[in-house]
C-alpha positions as CSV (number, residue, x, y, z in Angstrom):
1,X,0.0,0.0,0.0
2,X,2.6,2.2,0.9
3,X,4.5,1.3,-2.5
4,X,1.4,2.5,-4.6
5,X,1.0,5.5,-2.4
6,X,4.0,7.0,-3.3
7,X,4.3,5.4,-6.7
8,X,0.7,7.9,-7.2
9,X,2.7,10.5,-5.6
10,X,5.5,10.6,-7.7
11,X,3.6,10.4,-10.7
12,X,1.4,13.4,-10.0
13,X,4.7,15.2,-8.8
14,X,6.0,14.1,-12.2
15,X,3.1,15.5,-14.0
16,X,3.3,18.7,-12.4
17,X,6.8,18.9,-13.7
18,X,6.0,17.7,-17.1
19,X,3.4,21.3,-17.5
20,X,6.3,23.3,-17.0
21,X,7.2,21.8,-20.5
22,X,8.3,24.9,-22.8
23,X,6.5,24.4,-25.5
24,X,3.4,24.1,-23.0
25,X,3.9,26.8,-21.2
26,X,4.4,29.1,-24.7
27,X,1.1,28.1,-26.1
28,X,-0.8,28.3,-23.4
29,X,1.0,32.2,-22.9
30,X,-0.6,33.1,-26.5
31,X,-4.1,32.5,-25.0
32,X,-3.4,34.2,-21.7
33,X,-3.7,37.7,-22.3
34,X,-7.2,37.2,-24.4
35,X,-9.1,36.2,-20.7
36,X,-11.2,38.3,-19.3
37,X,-11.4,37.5,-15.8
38,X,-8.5,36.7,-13.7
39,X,-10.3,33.5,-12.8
40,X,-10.1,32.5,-16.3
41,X,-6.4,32.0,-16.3
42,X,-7.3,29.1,-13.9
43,X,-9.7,27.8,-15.6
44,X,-7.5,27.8,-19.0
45,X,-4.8,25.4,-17.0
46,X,-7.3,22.9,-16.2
47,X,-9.2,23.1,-19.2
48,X,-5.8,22.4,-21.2
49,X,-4.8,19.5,-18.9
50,X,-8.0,18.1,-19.5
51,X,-7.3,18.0,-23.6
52,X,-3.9,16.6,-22.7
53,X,-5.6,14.0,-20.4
54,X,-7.7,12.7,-22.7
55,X,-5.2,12.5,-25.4
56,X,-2.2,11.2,-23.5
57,X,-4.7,8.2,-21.9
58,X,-5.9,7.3,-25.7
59,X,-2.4,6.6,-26.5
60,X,-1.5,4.7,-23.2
61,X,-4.1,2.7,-23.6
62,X,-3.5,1.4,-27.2
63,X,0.2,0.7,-26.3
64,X,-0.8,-0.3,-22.5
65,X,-3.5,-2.5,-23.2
66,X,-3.7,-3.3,-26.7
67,X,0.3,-3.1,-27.8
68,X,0.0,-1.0,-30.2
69,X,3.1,0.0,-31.6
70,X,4.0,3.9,-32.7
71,X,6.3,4.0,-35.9
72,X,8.8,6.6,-36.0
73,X,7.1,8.5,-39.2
74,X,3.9,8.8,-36.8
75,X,5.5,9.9,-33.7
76,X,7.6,12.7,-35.8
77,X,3.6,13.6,-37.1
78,X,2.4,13.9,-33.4
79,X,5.3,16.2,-32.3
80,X,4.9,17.8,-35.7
81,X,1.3,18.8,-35.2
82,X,2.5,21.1,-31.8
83,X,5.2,22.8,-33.7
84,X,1.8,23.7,-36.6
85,X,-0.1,24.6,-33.4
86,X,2.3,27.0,-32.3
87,X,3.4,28.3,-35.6
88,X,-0.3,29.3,-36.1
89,X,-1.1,30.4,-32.6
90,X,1.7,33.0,-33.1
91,X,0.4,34.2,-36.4
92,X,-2.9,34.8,-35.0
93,X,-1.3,36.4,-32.0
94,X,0.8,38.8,-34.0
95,X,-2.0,39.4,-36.5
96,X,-4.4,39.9,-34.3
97,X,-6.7,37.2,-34.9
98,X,-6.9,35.8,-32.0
99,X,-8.2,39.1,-30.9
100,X,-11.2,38.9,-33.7
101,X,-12.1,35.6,-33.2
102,X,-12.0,36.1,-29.3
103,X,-14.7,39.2,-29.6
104,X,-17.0,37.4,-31.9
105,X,-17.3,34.0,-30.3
106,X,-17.7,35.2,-26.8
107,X,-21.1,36.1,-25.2
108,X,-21.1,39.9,-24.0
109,X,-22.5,39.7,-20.4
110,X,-26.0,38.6,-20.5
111,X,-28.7,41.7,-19.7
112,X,-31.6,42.0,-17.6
113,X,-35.0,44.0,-17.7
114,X,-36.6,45.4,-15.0
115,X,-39.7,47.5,-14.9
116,X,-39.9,50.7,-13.2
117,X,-42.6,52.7,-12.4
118,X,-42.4,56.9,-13.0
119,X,-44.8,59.4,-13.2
120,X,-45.3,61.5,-15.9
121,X,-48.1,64.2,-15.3
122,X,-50.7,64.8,-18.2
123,X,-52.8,67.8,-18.3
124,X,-54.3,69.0,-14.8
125,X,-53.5,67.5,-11.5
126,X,-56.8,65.2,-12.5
127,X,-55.4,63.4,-15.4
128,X,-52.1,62.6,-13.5
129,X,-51.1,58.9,-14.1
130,X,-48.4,56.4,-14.1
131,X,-46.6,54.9,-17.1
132,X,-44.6,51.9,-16.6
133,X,-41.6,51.8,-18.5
134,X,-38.7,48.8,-18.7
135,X,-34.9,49.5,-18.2
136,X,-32.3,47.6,-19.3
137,X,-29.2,46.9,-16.8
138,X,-26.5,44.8,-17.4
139,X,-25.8,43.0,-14.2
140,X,-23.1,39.9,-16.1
141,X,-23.7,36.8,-15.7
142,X,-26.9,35.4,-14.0
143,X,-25.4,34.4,-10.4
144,X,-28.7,31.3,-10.1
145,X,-26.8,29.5,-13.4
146,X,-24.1,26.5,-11.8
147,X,-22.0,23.9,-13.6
148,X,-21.3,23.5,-17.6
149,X,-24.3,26.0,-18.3
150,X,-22.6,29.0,-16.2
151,X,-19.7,28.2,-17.4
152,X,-20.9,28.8,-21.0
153,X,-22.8,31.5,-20.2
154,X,-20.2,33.4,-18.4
155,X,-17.1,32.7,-21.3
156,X,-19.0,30.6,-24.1
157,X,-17.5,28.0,-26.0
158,X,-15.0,28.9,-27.8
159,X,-13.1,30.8,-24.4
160,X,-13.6,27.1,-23.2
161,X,-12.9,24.5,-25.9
162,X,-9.8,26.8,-27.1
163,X,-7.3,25.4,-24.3
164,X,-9.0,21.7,-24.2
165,X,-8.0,21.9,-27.9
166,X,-4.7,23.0,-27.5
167,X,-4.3,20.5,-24.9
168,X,-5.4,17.6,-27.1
169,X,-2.6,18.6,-29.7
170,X,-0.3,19.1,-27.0
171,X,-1.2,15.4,-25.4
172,X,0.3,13.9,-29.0
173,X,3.7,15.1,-28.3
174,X,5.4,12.9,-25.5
175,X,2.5,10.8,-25.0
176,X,3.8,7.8,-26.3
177,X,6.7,8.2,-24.4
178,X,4.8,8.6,-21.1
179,X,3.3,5.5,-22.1
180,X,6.2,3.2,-22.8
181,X,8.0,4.3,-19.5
182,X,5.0,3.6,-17.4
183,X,4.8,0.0,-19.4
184,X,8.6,-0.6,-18.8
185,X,8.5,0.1,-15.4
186,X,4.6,-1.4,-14.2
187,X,3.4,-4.5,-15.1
188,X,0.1,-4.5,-14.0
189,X,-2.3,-3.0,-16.6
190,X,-4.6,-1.7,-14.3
191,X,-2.0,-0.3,-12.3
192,X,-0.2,1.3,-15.2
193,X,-2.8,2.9,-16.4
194,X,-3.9,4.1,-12.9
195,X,-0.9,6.3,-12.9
196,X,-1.4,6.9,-16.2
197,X,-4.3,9.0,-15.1
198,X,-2.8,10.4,-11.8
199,X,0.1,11.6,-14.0
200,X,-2.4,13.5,-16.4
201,X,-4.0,14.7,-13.2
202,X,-0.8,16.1,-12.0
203,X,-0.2,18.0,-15.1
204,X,-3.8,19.6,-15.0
205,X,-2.8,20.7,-11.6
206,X,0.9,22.3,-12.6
207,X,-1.0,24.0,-15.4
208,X,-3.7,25.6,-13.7
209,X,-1.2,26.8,-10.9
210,X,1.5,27.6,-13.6
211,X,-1.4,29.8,-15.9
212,X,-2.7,31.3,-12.9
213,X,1.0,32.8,-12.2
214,X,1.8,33.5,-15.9
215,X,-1.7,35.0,-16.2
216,X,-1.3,37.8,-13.4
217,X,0.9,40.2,-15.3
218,X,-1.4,39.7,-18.2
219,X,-4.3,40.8,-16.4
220,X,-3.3,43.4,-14.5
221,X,-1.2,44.9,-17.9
222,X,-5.1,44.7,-19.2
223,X,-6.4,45.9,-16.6
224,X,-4.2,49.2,-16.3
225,X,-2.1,49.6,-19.6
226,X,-3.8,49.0,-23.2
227,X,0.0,50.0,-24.1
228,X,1.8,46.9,-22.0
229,X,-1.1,44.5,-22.7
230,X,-0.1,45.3,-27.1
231,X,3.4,44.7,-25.8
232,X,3.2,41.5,-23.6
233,X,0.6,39.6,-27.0
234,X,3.6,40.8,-29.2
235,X,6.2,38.8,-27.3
236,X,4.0,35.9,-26.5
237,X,3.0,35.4,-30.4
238,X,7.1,36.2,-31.8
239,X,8.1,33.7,-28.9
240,X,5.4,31.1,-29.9
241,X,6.4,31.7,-33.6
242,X,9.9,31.5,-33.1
243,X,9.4,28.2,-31.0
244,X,7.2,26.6,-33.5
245,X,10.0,27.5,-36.4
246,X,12.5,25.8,-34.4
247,X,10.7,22.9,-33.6
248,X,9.5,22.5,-37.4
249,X,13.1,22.1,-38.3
250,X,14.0,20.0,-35.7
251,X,11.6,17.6,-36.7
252,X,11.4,17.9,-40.2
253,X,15.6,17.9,-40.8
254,X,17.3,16.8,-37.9
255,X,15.1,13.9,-36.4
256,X,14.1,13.4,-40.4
257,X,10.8,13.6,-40.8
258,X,11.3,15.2,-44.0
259,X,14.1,13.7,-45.6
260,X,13.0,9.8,-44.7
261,X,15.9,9.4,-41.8
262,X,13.9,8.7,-39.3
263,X,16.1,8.9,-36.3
264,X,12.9,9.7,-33.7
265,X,12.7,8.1,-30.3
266,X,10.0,8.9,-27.5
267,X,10.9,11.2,-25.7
């Protein structure tokens, strides 16, 4: 018991570790500075190690349970499809169009009506009445709405799906690798892929701690300084789009995805 207890601690330690990944924490910067709400930065962690989860437990279970083998040229595609990722999330950060899309898939705070009653005097004294006319305040989101519905209500789905998506291209990248070492070193199936899953929860964890650090300067530079905020989304997309430039050449020349010299290993 006490072997399987801290067997689940390390691996959650390990997956804390394994967020502070760079090309993790870059992606997950170009999305930062579009939240909102400081509690959004939060939510963007765990919503990225949740895309991550799902995709690095698909892979461990196809080599875990059903032996599935990953062939170089596919790996190289997995690890390939970040570098893409980044490439484009850089574009769109330096273009601006992560900005567009941002604006026109997320709800503007939902408003309320409210009748109010004023008096508006007709005439004499004896024709005096009352006309009731409705106001329109916005108050956000309705405080009553709980669970997946406030959530969408208060960010909509694209705030919300964007970092399980980049998490589920992120996932592809090292996943195999997670999986072989957890099948070199357990056994048991049900036990490897037990820590399989306390792994992924671990990096869920490091992310949403990690983006809620990261995200501070962001939203206070958008809270305060239009000026910084321009500043900070410049650096983010040029370091994402440097990033995904270097790791397009690494993959494509030197680990020869390109040329057909395949020299790829897990990792």
């Amino acid at each position: 018991m006490t072997q399987l207890l801290a067997l689940a601690g390390f691996g959650f330690l390990l997956g804390m570790r394994h967020a502070t990944d760079a090309d993790h924490v870059i992606a997950v910067t170009t999305i930062l500075n579009r939240s909102r709400r400081f509690a959004h930065t939060t939510l963007i962690g765990a919503l990225w190690g949740l895309g991550h989860t799902i995709t690095v437990v698909t892979v461990g279970v196809l080599i875990i349970v059903f032996n599935v083998v990953i062939a170089p040229a596919v790996g190289l595609a997995m690890e390939f499809a970040v570098a893409v990722m980044l490439i484009g999330l850089g574009i769109l950060n330096l273009t601006g169009g992560l900005r567009g899309i941002t604006e026109r898939l997320t709800p503007p705070a939902p408003l309320h009506g409210h009748d109010h009653e004023h008096a508006h005097a007709h005439g004499e004294p004896p024709e005096d009445h009352a006309h009731g006319h409705a106001h329109v305040h916005g108050h956000g989101t309705d405080p009553h709405l709980g669970g997946v519905t406030g959530l969408v209500a208060t960010f909509g789905w694209y705030q919300l799906l964007r970092p399980v998506a980049v998490g589920l291209v992120h996932g592809l990248a090292g996943s195999a690798a997670v999986a072989l070492l957890v099948l070199a070193t357990i056994q048991d199936t049900g036990t490897a892929l037990a820590y399989l899953v306390i792994f992924c929860l671990g990096v869920a964890a490091g992310m949403a701690v990690l983006t809620t650090v990261i995200g501070l300067p962001f939203w206070i530079a958008r809270a305060r300084s239009a000026q910084i905020n321009r500043w900070l989304t410049i650096g983010s997309g040029l370091l994402s789009l440097a990033f995904g430039l270097y790791l397009a050449y690494q993959i494509g020349f030197v680990d020869g995805m390109f040329t057909g010299d395949f020299t790829w290993e897990p990792a």
